[in-house]
C-alpha positions as CSV (number, residue, x, y, z in Angstrom):
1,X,69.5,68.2,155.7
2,X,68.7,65.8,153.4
3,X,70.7,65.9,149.9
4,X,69.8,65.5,146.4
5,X,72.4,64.1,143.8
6,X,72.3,65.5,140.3
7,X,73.5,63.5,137.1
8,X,75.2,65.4,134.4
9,X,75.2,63.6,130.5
10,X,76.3,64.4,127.6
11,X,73.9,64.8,125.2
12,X,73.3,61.6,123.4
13,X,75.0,59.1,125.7
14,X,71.8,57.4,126.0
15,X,69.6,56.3,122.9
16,X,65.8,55.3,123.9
17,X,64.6,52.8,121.8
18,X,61.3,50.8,122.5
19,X,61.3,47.5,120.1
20,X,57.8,47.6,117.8
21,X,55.2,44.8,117.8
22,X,51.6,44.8,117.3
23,X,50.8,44.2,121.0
24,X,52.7,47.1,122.2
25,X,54.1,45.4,125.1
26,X,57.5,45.5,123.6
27,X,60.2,46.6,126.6
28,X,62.0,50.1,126.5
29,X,65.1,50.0,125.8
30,X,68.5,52.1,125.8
31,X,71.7,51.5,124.0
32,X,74.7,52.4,126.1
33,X,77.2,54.6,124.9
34,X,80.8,56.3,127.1
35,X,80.0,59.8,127.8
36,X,81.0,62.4,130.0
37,X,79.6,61.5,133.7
38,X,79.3,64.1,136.9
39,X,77.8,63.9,140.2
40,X,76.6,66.6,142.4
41,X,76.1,66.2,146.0
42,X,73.3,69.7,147.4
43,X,73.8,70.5,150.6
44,X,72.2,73.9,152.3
45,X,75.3,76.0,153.5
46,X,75.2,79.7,155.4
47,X,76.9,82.7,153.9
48,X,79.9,83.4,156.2
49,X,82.8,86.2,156.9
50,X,86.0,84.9,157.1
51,X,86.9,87.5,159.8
52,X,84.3,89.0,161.9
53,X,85.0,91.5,164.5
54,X,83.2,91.8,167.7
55,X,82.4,95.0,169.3
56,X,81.8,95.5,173.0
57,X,82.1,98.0,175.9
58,X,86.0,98.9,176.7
59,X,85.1,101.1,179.6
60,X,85.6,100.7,183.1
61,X,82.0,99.6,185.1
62,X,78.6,100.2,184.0
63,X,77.9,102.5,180.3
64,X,74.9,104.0,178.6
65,X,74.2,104.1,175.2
66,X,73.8,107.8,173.9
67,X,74.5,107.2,170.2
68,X,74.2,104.0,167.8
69,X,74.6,103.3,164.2
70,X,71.5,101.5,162.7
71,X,71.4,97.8,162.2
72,X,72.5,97.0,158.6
73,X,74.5,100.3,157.8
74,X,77.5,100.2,155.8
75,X,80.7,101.9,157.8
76,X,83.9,102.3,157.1
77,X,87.3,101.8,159.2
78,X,87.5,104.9,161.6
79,X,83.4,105.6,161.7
80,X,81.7,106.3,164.6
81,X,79.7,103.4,165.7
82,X,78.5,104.2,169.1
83,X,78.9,107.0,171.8
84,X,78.6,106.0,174.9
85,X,77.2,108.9,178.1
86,X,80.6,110.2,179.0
87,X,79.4,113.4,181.8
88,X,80.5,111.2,184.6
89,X,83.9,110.9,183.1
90,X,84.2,114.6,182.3
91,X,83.6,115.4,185.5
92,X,86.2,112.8,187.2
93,X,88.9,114.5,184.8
94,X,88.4,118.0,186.0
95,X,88.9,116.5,189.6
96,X,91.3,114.5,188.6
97,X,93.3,117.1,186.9
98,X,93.2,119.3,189.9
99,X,94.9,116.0,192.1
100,X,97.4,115.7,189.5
101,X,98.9,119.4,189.4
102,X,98.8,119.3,193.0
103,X,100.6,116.0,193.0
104,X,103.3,117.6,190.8
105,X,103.3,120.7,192.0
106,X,103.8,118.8,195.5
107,X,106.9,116.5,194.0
108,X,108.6,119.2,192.7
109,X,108.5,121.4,195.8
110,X,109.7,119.0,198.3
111,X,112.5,117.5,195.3
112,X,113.6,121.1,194.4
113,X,112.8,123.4,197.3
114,X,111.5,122.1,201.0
115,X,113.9,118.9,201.1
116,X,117.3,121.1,199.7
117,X,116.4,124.4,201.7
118,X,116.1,121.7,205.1
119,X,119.3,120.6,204.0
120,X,121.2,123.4,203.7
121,X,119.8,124.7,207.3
122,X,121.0,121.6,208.8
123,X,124.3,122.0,207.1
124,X,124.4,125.4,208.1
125,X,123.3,124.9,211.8
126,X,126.3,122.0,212.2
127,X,128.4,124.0,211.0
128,X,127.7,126.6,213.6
129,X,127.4,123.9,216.1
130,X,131.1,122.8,215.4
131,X,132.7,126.0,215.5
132,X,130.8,126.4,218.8
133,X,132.2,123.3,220.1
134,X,135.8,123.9,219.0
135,X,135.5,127.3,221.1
136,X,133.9,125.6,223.8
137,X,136.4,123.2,223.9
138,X,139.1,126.2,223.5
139,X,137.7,127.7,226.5
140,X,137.8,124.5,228.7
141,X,141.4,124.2,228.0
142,X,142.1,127.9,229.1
143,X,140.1,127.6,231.9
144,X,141.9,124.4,233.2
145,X,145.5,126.3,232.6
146,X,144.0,129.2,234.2
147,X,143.0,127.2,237.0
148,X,146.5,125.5,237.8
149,X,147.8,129.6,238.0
150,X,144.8,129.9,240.7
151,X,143.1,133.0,238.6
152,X,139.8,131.2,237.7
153,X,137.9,129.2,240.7
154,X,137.0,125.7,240.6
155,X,133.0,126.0,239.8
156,X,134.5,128.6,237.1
157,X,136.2,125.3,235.6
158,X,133.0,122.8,235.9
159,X,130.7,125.7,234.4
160,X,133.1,125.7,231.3
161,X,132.8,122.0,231.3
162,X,129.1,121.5,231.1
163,X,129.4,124.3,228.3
164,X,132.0,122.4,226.3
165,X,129.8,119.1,226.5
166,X,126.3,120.8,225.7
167,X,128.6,122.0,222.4
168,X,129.5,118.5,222.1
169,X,126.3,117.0,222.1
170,X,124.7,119.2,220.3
171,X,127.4,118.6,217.3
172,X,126.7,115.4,217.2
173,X,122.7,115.3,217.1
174,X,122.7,117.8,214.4
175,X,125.6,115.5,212.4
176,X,123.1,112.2,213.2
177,X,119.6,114.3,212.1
178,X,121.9,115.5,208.9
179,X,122.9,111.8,208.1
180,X,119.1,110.1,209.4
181,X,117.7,112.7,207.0
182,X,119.7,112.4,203.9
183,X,120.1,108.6,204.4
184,X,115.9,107.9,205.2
185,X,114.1,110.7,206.3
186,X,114.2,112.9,202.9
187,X,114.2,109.1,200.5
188,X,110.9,108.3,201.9
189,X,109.4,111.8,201.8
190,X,110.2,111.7,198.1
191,X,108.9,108.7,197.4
192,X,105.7,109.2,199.1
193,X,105.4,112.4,196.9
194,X,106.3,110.8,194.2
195,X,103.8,107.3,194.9
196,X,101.0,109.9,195.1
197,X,102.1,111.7,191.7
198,X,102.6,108.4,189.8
199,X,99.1,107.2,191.8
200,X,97.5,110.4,190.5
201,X,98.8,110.1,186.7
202,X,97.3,106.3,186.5
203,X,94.1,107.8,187.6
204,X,94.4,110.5,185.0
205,X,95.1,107.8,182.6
206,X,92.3,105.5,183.1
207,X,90.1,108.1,183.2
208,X,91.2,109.8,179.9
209,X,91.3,105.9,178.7
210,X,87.3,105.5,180.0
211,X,86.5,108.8,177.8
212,X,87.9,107.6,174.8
213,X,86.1,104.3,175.2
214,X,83.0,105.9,175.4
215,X,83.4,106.3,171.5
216,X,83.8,103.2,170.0
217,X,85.3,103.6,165.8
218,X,84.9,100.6,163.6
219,X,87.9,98.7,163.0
220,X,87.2,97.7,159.7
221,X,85.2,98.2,156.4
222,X,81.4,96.1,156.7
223,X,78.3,96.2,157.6
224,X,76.9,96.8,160.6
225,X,74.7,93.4,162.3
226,X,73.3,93.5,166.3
227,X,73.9,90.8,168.9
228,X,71.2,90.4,171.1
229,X,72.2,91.4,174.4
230,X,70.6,91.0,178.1
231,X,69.0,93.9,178.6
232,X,66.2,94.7,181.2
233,X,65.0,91.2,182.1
234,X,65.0,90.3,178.4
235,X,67.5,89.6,175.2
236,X,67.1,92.1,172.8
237,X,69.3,94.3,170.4
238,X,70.6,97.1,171.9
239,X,69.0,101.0,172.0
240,X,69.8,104.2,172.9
241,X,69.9,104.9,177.0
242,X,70.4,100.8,177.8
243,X,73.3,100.1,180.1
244,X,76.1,98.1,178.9
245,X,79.3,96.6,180.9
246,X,82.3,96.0,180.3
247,X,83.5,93.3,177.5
248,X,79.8,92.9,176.4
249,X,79.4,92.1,172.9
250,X,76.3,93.8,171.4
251,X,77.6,94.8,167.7
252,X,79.5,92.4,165.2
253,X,81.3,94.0,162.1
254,X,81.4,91.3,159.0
255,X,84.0,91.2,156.8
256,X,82.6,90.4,153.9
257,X,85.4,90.8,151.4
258,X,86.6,87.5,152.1
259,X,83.3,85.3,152.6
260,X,83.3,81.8,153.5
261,X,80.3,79.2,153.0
262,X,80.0,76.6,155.9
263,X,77.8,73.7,155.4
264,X,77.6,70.0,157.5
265,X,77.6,67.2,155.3
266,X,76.2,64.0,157.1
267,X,78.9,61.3,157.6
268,X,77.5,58.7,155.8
269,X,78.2,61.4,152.6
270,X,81.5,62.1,153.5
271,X,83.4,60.3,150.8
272,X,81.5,62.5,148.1
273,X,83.3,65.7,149.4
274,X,86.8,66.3,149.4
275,X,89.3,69.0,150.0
276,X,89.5,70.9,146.8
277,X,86.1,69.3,144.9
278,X,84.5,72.1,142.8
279,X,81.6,74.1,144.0
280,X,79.1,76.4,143.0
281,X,77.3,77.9,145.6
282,X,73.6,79.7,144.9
283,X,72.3,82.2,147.1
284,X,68.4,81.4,148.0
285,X,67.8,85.6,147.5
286,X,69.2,85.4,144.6
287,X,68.6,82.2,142.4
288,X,70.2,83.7,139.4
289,X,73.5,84.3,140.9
290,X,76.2,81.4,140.5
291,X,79.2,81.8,142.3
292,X,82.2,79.2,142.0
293,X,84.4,77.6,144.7
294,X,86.3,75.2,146.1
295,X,86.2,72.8,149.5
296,X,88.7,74.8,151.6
297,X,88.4,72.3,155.1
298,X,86.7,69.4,156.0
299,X,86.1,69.8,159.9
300,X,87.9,66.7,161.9
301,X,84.9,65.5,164.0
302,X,81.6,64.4,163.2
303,X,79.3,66.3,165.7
304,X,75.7,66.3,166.2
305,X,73.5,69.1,165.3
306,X,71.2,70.8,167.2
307,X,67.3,70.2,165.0
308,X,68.5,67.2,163.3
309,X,68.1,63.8,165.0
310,X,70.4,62.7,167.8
311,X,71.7,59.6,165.9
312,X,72.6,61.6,162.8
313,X,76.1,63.1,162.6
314,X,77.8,65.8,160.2
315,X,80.9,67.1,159.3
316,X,81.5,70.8,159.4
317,X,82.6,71.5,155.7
318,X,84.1,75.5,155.1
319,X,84.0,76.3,151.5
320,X,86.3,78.8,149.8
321,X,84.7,81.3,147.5
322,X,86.7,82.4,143.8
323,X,84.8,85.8,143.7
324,X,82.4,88.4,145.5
325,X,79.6,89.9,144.9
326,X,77.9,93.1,146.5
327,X,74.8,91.5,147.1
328,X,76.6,88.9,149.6
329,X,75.1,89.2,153.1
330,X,76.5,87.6,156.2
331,X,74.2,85.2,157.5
332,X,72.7,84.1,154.2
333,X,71.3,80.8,153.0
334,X,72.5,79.2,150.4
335,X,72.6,76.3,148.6
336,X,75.8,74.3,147.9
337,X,76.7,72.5,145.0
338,X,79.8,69.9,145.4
339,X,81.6,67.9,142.5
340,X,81.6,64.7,144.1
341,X,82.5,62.8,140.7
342,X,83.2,63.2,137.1
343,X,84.7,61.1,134.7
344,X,85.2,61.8,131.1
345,X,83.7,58.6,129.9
346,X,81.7,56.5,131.4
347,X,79.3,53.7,131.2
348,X,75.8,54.4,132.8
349,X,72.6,52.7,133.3
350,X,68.7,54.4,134.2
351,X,68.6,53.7,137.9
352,X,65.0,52.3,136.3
353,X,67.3,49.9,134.8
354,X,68.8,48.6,138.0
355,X,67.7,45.5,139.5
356,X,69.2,43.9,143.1
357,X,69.2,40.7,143.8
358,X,69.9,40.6,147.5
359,X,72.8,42.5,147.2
360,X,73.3,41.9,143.8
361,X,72.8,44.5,141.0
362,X,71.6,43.3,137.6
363,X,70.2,44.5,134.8
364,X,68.4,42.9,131.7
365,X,69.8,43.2,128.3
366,X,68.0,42.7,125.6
367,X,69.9,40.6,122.1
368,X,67.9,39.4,119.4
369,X,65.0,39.8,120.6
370,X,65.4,38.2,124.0
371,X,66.8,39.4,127.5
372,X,69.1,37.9,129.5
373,X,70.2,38.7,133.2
374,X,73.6,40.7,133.5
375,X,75.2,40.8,137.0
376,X,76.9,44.1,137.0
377,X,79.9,46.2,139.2
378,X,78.5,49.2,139.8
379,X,80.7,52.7,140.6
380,X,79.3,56.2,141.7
381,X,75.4,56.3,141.9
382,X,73.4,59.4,141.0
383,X,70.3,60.2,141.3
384,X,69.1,59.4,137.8
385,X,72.0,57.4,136.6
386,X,74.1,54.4,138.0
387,X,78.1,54.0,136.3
388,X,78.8,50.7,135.2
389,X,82.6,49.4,136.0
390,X,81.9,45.6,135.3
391,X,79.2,43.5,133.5
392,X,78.0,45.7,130.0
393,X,79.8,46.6,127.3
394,X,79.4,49.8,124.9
395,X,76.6,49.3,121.9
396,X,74.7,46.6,124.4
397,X,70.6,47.3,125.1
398,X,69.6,47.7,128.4
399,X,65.6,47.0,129.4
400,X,64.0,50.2,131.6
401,X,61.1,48.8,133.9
């Protein structure tokens, strides 16, 4: 990019004057005057938004496209932008649905029916065993008194004894299975039940979450503009039936009520920009269209750029735009304008004036007749103009080659 400086003077500051003679050689002259001096720096810029939203496939695994907006439409926040082939999905929540009410239906029979009726039997069975055992144990005792009165035999005694210990043990099985089950047997029933309710919910969740991905809603206000995308062996903007996966960007949403202009200003120039210099910034579609703004950031490395020679660096500069216009596009040339240096009175020479002597600048000036060799200071350079800091003075004649 290669810029061009413009030069800005009032009207007047310089007076042509070519001294008369019959040979017509006479120099040209120009009588310098103070006058109001700017410099423009032109760069070529591109037509920005501040904030520009990427849209890509939320849904789980492989998509395809069933419906798209077309390139360049202008949506609003909440439109439909794409709908994505969502059968498969339907079909996995039916399924799923039918898991998840057994899963429940599962849960709450074993927390509210199996698990308290299995509870209340072995409650109910240990209580019978214990009541048995007492008796038995009862019975042993009479059987051992009736034995030292000799009215019950000695096999009568060892019967009642085997009874009395089957009573026992049976007691205290049914008191270990009632404790084994309330303590681990029943916990890890329920939460089995439970893992494969709260298994089946997540499904039911990520499945309802994969249908409403498949129809994707603009999050802002803008206008619509493809990303190329690799489709089929080849990058190309998306259509209707490609296959999309997950987290791939194929649709950007510009917002283009804040727009930014970003340019690259080549570091040897980087002194004629600064953070708030004036700009006016002219779209190439639009010639006629002048829009005012300020430098908003300089970028803080001088990079190379890919086109431009290797040995050649620029500086990323973002400009700041004062107002909009509806015909703004994302994406758009333009061409930038930057203040680089005003003064509001200067003295300026014709860069035809200028002569170098090494690197010396002088100029002749003519007096009486006759020209003499002025060494001069010289400050900002334009295009057409060169500002004098040391060596002239106002009302002085300067010769133009």
């Amino acid at each position: 990019m290669k810029p061009t400086f413009l030069t800005l003077l009032a009207a007047g500051s310089l007076i042509l004057g070519t001294s008369c003679g019959p040979s017509g050689r006479s120099p040209t002259t120009v009588e310098l005057k103070p006058a109001p001096f700017k410099v423009w720096s032109v760069y070529d810029g591109t037509l920005e938004a501040r904030s520009l939203k990427s849209i890509m496939s939320k849904g789980r695994g492989a998509v395809t496209v069933e419906e798209i907006v077309p390139q360049g439409a202008f949506v609003r926040q909440g439109d439909v932008l794409v709908r994505f082939d969502a059968s498969d999905v339907e079909r996995d929540i039916v399924r799923l649905e039918r898991d998840l009410a057994l899963a429940r239906a599962e849960f709450e029979s074993l927390e509210q029916a199996k698990l308290p009726l299995e509870i209340r039997d072995l409650e109910s069975r240990l209580l019978d065993a214990r009541v048995q055992r007492e008796a038995e144990e009862q019975y042993l005792e009479d059987t051992r008194e009736l034995l030292a009165d000799e009215l019950v035999s000695a096999q009568e005694l060892k019967q009642q004894e085997v009874r009395a210990e089957a009573a026992r043990k049976l007691a205290t099985n049914l008191e270990n299975q009632l404790e084994l089950t309330r303590k681990y047997l029943h916990p890890s029933t329920i939460e089995r039940a439970r893992a494969t309710l709260s298994s089946a919910e997540a499904e039911m969740e990520m499945a309802r979450e994969k249908l409403a991905s498949c129809v994707v809603t603009a999050p802002v206000d803008g206008i619509v503009v493809y990303r190329s995308v690799h489709v089929g062996g080849e990058y190309r903007n998306v259509r209707v039936g490609d296959t999309l996966y997950r987290n791939q960007t194929f649709m950007v949403l510009p917002d283009m009520t804040d727009p930014v202009v970003q340019c690259n200003v080549p570091e040897a120039e980087l002194s004629r920009v600064r953070v708030g210099s004036k700009v006016l910034v002219t779209p190439v579609s639009y010639p006629d269209l002048k829009l005012e703004g300020d430098v908003e950031n300089i970028g803080s490395m001088a990079e190379q750029v890919t086109g431009r020679p290797g040995w050649q660096k620029y500086f990323q500069v973002t400009i700041r735009l004062s107002a909009n216009d509806d015909r703004l596009r994302s994406g758009m040339t333009v061409r930038v304008t930057v203040l680089s240096h005003t003064s509001a009175a200067a003295l300026t020479i014709p860069r035809p004036a200028l002569n170098w002597d090494g690197e010396t600048p002088w100029c002749s000036v003519s007096r009486r007749g006759r020209t003499e060799r002025r060494e001069l200071v010289l400050g900002v350079v334009g295009d057409q103009e060169v500002e004098v800091l040391k060596g002239l003075e106002p009302g002085e004649r300067v010769v133009v080659r």
